[in-house]
C-alpha positions as CSV (number, residue, x, y, z in Angstrom):
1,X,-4.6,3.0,-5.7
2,X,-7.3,4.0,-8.2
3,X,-10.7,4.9,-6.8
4,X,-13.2,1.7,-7.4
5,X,-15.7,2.3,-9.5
6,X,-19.2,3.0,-8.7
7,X,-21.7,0.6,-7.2
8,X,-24.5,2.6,-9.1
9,X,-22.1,2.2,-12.5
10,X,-21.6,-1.6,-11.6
11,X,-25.2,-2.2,-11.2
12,X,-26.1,-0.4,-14.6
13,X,-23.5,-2.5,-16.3
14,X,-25.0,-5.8,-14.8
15,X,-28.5,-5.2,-15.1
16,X,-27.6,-4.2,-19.1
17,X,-26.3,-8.0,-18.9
18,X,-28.3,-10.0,-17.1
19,X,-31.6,-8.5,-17.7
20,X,-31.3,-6.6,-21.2
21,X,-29.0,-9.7,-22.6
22,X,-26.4,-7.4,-24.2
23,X,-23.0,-9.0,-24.2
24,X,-20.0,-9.0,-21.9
25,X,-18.3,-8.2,-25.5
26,X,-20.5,-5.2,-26.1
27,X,-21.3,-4.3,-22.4
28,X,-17.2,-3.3,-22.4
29,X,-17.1,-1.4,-25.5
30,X,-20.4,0.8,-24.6
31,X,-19.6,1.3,-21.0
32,X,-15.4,1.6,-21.6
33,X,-14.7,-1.1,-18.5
34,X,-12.3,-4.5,-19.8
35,X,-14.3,-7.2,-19.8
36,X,-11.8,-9.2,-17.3
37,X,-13.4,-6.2,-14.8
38,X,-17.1,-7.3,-15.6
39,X,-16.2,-10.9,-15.2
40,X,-14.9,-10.2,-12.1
41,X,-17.7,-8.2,-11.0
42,X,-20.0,-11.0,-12.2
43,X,-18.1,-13.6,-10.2
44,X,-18.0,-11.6,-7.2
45,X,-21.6,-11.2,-7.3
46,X,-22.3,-14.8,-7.7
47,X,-19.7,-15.8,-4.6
48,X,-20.8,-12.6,-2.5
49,X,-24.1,-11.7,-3.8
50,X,-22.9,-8.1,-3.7
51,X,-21.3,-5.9,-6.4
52,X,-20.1,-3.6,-3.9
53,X,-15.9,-2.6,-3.8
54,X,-14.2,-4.6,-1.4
55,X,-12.7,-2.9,1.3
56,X,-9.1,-1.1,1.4
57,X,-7.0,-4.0,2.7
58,X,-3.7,-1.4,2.5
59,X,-5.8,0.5,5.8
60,X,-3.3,2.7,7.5
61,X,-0.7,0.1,9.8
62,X,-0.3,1.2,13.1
63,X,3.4,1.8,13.3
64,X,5.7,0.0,15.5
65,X,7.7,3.6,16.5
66,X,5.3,5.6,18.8
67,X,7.9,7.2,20.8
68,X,9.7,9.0,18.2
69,X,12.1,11.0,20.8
70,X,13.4,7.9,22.4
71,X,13.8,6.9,18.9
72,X,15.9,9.2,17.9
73,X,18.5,9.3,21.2
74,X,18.0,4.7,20.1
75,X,19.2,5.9,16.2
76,X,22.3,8.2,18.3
77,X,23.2,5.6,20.3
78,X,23.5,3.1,17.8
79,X,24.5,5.2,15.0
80,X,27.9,3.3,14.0
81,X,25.6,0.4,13.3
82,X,23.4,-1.0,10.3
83,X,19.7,-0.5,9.9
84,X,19.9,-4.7,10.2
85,X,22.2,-4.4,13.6
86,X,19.7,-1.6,14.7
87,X,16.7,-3.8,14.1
88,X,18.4,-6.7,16.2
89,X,19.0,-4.2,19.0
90,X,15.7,-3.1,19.4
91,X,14.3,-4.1,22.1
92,X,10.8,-6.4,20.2
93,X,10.6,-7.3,17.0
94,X,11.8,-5.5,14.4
95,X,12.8,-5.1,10.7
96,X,15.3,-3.3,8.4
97,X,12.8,-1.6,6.6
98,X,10.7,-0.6,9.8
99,X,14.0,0.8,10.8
100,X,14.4,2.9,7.1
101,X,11.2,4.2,7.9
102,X,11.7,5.6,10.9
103,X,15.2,7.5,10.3
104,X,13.6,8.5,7.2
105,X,10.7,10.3,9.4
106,X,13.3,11.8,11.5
107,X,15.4,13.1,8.6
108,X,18.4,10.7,10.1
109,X,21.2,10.5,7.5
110,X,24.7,8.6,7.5
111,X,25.9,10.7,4.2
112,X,29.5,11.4,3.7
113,X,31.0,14.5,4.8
114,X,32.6,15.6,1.4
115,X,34.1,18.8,3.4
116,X,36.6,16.8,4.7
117,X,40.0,17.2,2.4
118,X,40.9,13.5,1.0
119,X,44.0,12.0,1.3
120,X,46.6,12.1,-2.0
């Protein structure tokens, strides 16, 4: 995600609006910021009364796997079985993907063993 821009910038480009009277139009062009980003700084302003960033909404999850040992003898046990089928067999809820995750942070792989001679 792209670093916000500054609060210090934002105010600059306000104040050059509301108290100079330069142009939303203009205020883009000098400043190099789309004009759908000082409208939206403008409206947030007006609902907030602050032109600060909002905060990171994509924080850091905690994750459902804390226990990644038992994990892994879970991903043995049930290693015949689907990511879905896994995800049912946990014990709580649980997705696919959370599943995907996890064997992926365990370097867990169901890859074909192409050492094996094929059948002609």
């Amino acid at each position: 995600m792209p670093k916000p821009y500054s609060l210090d910038l934002r105010q600059k480009i306000i104040d050059a609006i509301e108290l100079d009277g330069m142009k939303k139009s203009e205020a883009s062009t000098v400043f190099g910021i789309s004009r759908n980003t000082i409208d939206l700084w403008l409206k947030r302003k007006a609902v907030t009364g602050s032109l600060a960033p909002q905060g990171n909404s994509n924080a850091r999850r905690q994750r459902r796997i804390t226990d990644w040992e038992s994990f892994r003898a879970f991903a043995e046990q049930h290693c015949h079985k689907t990511q879905s089928e896994m995800a049912e067999c946990w014990p709580g809820p649980m997705s696919q993907r959370t599943i995907s995750r996890g064997l992926a942070v365990i370097h867990w792989t169901q890859k074909k063993d192409l050492r094996l001679p094929s059948a002609r």
